[in-house]
Steps between C-alpha positions, in 0.01 A plus 500: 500500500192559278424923427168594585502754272641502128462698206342303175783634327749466669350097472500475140801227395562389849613115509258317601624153726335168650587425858756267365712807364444422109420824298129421363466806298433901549256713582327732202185621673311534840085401476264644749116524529292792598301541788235763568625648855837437513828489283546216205598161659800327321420181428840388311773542251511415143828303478724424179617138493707357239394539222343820461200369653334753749334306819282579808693466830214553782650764760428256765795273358727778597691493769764749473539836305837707535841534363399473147365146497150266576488233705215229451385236723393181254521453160372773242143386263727536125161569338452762320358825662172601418387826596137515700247744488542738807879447486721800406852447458677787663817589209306428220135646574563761816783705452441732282142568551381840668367582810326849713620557829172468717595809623418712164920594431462370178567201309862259460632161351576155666858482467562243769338262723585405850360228618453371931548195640209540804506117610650174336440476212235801502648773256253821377615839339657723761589799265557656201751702330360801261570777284374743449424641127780721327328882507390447880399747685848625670306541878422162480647248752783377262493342122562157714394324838425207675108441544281267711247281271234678707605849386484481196188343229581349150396692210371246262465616119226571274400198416706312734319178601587381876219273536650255627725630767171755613354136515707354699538820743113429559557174637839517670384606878249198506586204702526176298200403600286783462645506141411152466133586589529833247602298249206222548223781476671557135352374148729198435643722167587798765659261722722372303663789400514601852696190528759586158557821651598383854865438570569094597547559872255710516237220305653214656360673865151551340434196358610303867200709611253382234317172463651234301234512210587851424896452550455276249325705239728799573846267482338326186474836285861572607792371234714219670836692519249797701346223667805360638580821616231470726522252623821490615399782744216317614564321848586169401191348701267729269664426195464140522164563576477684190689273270299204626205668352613538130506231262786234570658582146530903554607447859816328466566717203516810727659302766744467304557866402496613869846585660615161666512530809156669512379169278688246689275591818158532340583168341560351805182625646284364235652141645274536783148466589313850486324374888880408656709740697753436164223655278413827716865597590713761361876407436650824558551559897742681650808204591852552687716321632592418860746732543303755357439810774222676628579791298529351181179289572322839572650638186342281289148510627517887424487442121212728354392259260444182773134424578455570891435115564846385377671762694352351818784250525796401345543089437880377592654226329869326395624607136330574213301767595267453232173290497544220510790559738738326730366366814225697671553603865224698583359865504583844674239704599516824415350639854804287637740664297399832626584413847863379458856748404564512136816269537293228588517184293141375383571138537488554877157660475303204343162458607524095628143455555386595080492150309517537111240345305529270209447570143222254466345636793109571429413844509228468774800374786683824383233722586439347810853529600531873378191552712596281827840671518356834394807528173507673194701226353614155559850360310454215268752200423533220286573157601896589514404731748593804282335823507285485173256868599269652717113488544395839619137642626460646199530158303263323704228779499493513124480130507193481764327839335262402227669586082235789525524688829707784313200582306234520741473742728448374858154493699314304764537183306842535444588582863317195625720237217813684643370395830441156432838491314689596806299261724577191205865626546529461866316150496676372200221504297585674215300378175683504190466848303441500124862578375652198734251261316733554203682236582225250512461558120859520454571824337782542728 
């Protein structure tokens, strides 16, 4: 059973295992970002791997923190951990520096960390553990206590540059695409420090909101190894998006430094046309088995960090329950799932009357059967008849939406092409938008 709260201290040396059981390494420091409003957000733990080399382990790989020991899900990236702007590692940087109470008792020292597990994989800094100078006043409330990050403001040093994290608390309460758009109204210079000082996840989500042109001149004044980074928290679909943009040469060189798993999909995205239901679909949706229940289905689509579109339904196939998996069966419908007991088992609940489309299946046929059957998503299969992804809404929308629309703002003109676009859609009309002509020149 995972804590949901820890002490950073208490973490330091912890074994550190893969799902298999094997001890990968240990844990020497926490990382977390800053955000204006609320407390620090963890975003992983610097792990020591044979060695002596220090790596990042993303806190979304954990799965379990108690009894002394880390549990991962996946294999752990052995390069070697770079520190990014905005980052603070909690042991090495954090303890130790002072603090006021808000309240005007006087001033202490970070001795201690704790930090929260509010969601999945969603960890921020819950409180802190002070003390208070030697020579305190003795009607103060004790030379130690346990603080809230909100009661409390750092103290930073004559001197003390915190540019970067102030930085980054600027930005943090922005949606990813309203940062996008911040970012765009930057001088190129400006934004691509922006970008340095951003952590990966939190880049990878901007630049799926930002035209391809400009992911590519952001991800092209990024190092590889950083690069990678990003990539691999990209959604597959947008990475292979990206990747199909850069020169052939420097693409398969960072394809080949992402993690593999994440590489193995986008490569097997870039094998299909950008215009087919193969080339718009994302490979990660939620899959179980047939014996999987209702409350384990339900479960699953409560993950914080799933897009609302995949959590619609869950697809239902035979072993593996990776893309591409065993045999597809079909989908459950969220909505459905709702109205049966928590016991029940989801292969019982399939909608019959869904039909999964083909990878080679043009793009146009998949909107009109997202709009005919009023879905979110439709499953897609290879010619084995195994699950291979998903096309969602938000796929074909980005694929029927001109490259610019995120840069101009919307007015009469606009409303009537969006118009005409969902008439096109209904009739089957759909004309061929500027990024699907790619594959007519045959950059992808």
């Amino acid at each position: 059973m995972s804590a949901t709260r820890v002490f950073v201290a208490r973490l330091a040396g912890c074994a550190v295992f893969d799902p298999a059981g094997d001890r990968v390494g240990k844990v020497r420091d926490v990382l977390v970002v800053y955000r204006r409003n609320d407390p620090p957000r963890v975003v992983g733990l610097i792990v020591e791997v044979p060695g002596k080399r220090r790596v990042f382990l993303s806190i979304g790989r954990v799965t379990s923190i108690g009894g002394g020991q880390i549990i991962t899900t996946g294999l752990i990236n052995l390069r070697r951990f770079e520190q990014r702007g905005g980052e603070v590692r909690v042991i090495a940087e954090m303890l130790g520096r002072k603090v006021a109470f808000n309240d005007g008792s006087g001033v202490a020292s970070i001795e201690d960390v704790s930090i929260e597990e509010r969601e999945p994989g969603d960890w921020e800094v819950e409180q802190l553990f002070v003390r208070r100078p030697k020579g305190a006043s003795p009607f103060s409330k004790g030379q130690s206590a346990y603080v809230t990050w909100r009661e409390v403001s750092e103290i930073a040093a004559s001197g003390e540059a915190q540019s970067a994290e102030q930085l980054i608390a600027t930005y943090s309460e922005l949606k990813p695409a309203d940062l996008a758009n911040t970012l765009l109204d930057l001088p190129m210079a400006r934004r691509q420090e922006v970008a340095e000082e951003l952590s990966d996840d939190r880049l990878a989500d901007v630049l799926e909101e930002m035209p391809e042109s400009d992911q590519v001149e952001i991800l092209s004044g990024l190092g590889d190894d950083r690069a990678a980074d990003v990539l691999d928290h990209m959604q597959p679909d947008d990475a292979a998006d990206l990747i199909a943009q850069l020169p052939e040469e420097r693409g398969e060189h960072l394809l080949e430094l992402m993690e593999p798993e994440e590489a193995e999909d986008v490569r097997m995205l870039l094998t299909y046309g950008p215009d087919s239901a193969g080339g718009l679909m994302t490979t990660e949706p939620i899959i179980v088995s047939a014996d999987a229940t209702v409350a384990e289905g339900l479960a699953l689509i409560r993950r914080h960090d799933l897009p609302p579109a995949l959590g619609a339904a869950v697809c239902v196939t035979l072993p593996p329950y990776e893309a591409p998996t065993g045999r597809f069966l079909g989908v459950v419908h969220f909505q459905r799932m709702l109205r049966y007991p928590p016991h029940e088992r989801l292969g019982t609940l399939i909608d019959q009357g869904l039909e999964p489309v083909g990878a080679d299946t043009s793009a146009a046929e998949v909107s009109r059967i997202l709009a005919s059957y009023d879905l979110v998503s439709v499953p897609v299969i290879d010619e084995k008849h195994r699950l291979v992804g998903v096309v969602t809404i938000d796929d074909v929308l980005d694929y029927l939406l001109p490259d610019d629309w995120r840069s101009h703002p919307e007015d009469d003109d606009e409303v009537s092409k969006r118009a005409t676009a969902r008439a096109q859609l209904t009739t089957g009309s759909i004309p061929i938008p500027s990024n699907a002509r790619r594959a007519a020149d045959g950059t992808r």
